[in-house]
N, C-alpha and C positions, 0 to 999 in steps of 0.2 A: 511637606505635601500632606494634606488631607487624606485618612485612611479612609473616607466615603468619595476620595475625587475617582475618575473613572481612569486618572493617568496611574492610581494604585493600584485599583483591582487589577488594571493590562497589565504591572510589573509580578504582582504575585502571582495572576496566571502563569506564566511563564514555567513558574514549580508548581503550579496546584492546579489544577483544569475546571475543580469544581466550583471555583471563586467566580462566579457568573455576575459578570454587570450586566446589565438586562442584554443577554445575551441573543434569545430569540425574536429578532424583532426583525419579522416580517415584512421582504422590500426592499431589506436595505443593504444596498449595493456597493459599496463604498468599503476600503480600505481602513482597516485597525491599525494603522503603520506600526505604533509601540508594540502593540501585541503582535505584531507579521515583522519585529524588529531581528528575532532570532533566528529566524529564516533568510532571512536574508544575508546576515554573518555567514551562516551555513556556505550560503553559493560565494560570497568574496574567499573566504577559507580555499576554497579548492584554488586559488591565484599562489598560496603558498609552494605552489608545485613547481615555479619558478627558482625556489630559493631550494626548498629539497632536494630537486633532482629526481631520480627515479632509479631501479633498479630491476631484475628480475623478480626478488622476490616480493619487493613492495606489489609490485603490480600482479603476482600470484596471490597475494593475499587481498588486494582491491576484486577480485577476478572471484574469488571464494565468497567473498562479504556480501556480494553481488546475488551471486548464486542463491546460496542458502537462504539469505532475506527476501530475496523473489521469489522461491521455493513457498515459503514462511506466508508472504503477502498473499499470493496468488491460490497455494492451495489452503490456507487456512482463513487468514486475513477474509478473504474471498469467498468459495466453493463451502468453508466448512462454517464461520461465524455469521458470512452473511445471508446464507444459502441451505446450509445445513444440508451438504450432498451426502452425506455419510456422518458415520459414527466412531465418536472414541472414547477414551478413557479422559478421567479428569486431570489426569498427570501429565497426559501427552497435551490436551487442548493448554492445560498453561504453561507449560513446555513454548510449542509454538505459537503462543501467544506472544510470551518473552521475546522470542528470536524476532516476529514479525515487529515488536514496537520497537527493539533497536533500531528499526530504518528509517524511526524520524517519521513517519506517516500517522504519528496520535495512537491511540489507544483501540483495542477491538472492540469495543461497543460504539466508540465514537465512528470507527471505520466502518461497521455493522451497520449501522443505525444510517446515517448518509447515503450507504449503498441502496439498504432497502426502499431510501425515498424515492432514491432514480429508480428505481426499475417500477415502484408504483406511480412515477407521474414522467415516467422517460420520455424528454424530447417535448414535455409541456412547460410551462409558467412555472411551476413549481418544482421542477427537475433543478438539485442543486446545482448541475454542473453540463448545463445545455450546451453545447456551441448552436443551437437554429434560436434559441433564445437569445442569448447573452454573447455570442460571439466567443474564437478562438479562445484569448487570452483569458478571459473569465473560465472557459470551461477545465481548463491545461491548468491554471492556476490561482488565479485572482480569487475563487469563489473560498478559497482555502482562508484568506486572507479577511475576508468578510465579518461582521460581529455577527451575523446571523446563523453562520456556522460553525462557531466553535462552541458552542454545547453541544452535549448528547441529552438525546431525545430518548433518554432510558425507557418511555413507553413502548416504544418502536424494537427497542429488544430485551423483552421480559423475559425470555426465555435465556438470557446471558446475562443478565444483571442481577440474579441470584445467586451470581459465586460471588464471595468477597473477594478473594485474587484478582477476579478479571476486573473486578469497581478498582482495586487500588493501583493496578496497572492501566486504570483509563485513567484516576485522575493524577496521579503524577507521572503523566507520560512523558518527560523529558526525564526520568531518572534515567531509566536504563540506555539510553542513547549515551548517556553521560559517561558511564558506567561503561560501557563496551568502547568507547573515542581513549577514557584513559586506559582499557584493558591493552587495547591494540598498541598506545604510547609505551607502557612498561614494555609488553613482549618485544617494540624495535630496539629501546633503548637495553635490553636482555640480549638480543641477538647480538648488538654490535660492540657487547665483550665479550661476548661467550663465543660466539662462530660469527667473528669481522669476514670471514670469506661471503659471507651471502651478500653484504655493503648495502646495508640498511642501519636505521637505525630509528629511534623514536620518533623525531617530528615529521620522518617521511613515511612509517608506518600510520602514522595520526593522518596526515595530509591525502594518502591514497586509500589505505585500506578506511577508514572514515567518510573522510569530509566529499572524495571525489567518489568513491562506490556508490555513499549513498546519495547523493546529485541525481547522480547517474539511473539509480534504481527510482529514485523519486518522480523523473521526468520519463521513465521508458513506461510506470505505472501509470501515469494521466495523459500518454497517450491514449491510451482507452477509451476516455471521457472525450478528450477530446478529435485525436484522430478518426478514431474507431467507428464513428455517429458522422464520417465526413467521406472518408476516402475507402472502397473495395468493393466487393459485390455482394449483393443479398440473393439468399438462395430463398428464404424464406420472408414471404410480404408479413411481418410484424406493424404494428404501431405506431414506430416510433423509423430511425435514420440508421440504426446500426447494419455496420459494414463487416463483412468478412475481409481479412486482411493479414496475407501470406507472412507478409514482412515485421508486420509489429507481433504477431504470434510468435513468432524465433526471438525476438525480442523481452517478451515479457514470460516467456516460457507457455505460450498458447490460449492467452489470452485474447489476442488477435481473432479469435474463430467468434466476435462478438455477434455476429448476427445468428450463428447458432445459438449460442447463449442467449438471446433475448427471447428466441425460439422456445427453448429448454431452459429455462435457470433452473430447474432442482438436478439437474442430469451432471453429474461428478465430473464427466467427459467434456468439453467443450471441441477438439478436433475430433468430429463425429466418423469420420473414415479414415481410414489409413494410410492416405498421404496427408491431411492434416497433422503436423506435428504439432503435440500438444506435450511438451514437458513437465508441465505440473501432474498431468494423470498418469503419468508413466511414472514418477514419485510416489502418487498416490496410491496408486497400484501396489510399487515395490514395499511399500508400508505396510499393503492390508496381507500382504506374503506373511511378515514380518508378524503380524496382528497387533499391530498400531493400531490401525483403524481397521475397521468392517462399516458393511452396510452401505459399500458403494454405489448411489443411486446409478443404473443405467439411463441409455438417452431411449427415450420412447418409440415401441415402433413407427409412431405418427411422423416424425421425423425422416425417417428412411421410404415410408412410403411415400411422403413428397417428392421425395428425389427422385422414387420412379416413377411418380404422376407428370414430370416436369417433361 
């Protein structure tokens, strides 16, 4: 195989994110299969669960992976790289940076930079991940898949593309996925000589706490894109189609409150009242106790007074 054929560069993407064959090209809608080849292993993987079995503690550790990396994705991934609702230290942003690229969802510029495009062209032509453009499955998933999309558009986040940490964790964003899939195999294949009462062991810690967590987290997060702009109510007449939506907020830890969010993006908060459960800011919150973070933006009065203009 030709190291200028385009069947290389998709193989060494795989480990290297910055080997761009003409990556940005504009339009084009169509499926990378070789480079969307490891994704797909990911979702057959979770069929191992067949042959594993399951247990209590497999499924308290898929249950945790779950957690934490949504935690990860949603308040950092989201609120703090895409949005920058708040303030922290250099330690703690690569900290959950780390955690957030375990989950298989690319790197924080690449995830940064994506984001910021939907919210400057949401619900138009140039919204990476429309469903009123592109329909359902594009917006849920396929757009991921795409050669238009797997560069980052380092202009779009200058302001993050000046740590070298966070460039070598966008471009070899399969390392630490790797990295955490064998950490979880040791610790079952540990358990099940050290304490056989829990009845786990490696390939079903691999199989759950892994391959089905992060499934799991991958599809509750593009709900967003894609239900979120389809199905709930809008309190607020935005732009674009986002929906306020009770059910995928408990889901994604409060993300669901998208039509406030489209409202408000700099506001830390997304469940603007107190029967919106929003678990990420309640995280976020217990952090800035903590002095993890400060400088949590509030949601603006403009917001509240709509509510009682309505």
């Amino acid at each position: 195989m030709s190291i200028s054929s385009p069947w290389y560069h998709n193989l060494i993407r795989w480990f290297d994110s910055s080997n761009s064959y003409r990556d940005q090209v504009i339009g084009h809608y169509g499926t990378e299969w070789l480079r969307a080849l490891p994704f797909g292993l990911v979702h057959l993987a979770c069929l191992g669960a067949f042959w594993v079995g399951f247990s209590p503690t497999a499924l308290a550790i898929a249950a945790a992976a779950y957690a934490v990396r949504m935690f990860a994705i949603t308040g950092f991934y989201h609120r703090y790289f895409s949005h920058r609702t708040f303030s922290t230290s250099r330690w703690a942003q690569f900290l959950f940076a780390l955690i957030g690229n375990s989950s298989l969802q690319r790197g924080p510029l690449w995830w940064a930079a994506h984001h910021r495009q939907h919210h400057r062209y949401a619900d138009q032509q140039t919204d990476p991940h429309s469903p009123h453009q592109h329909g359902f499955w594009w917006s849920h998933v396929l757009w991921i898949t795409s050669r238009q999309h797997f560069a980052t558009d380092l202009n779009a986040v200058q302001d993050l593309a000046r740590f070298p940490e966070l460039r070598l964790l966008n471009r070899f964003d399969f390392l630490v996925p790797s990295l955490f899939a064998a950490a979880l195999y040791t610790l079952g294949s540990t358990l099940e000589t050290h304490m056989p009462h829990l009845e786990t062991n490696g390939p079903q810690l691999l199989i759950w706490g892994f391959f089905i967590s992060t499934i799991a987290l991958f599809h509750a997060t593009c709900t967003i894109n894609s239900l979120a702009h389809q199905f709930g109510s809008r309190r607020y007449p935005t732009d674009e189609h986002s929906r306020n939506n009770g059910w995928l907020a408990l889901l994604t830890f409060g993300e669901g409150w998208h039509n406030n969010h489209h409202y408000c993006p700099g506001a830390c908060r997304q469940g603007f009242f107190w029967w919106e459960i929003d678990l990420t800011y309640y995280g976020l919150k217990a952090l800035s106790w903590l002095g993890i973070i400060w400088d949590l933006h509030p949601v603006p009065d403009r917001a509240y007074r709509h509510q009682q203009e309505r």
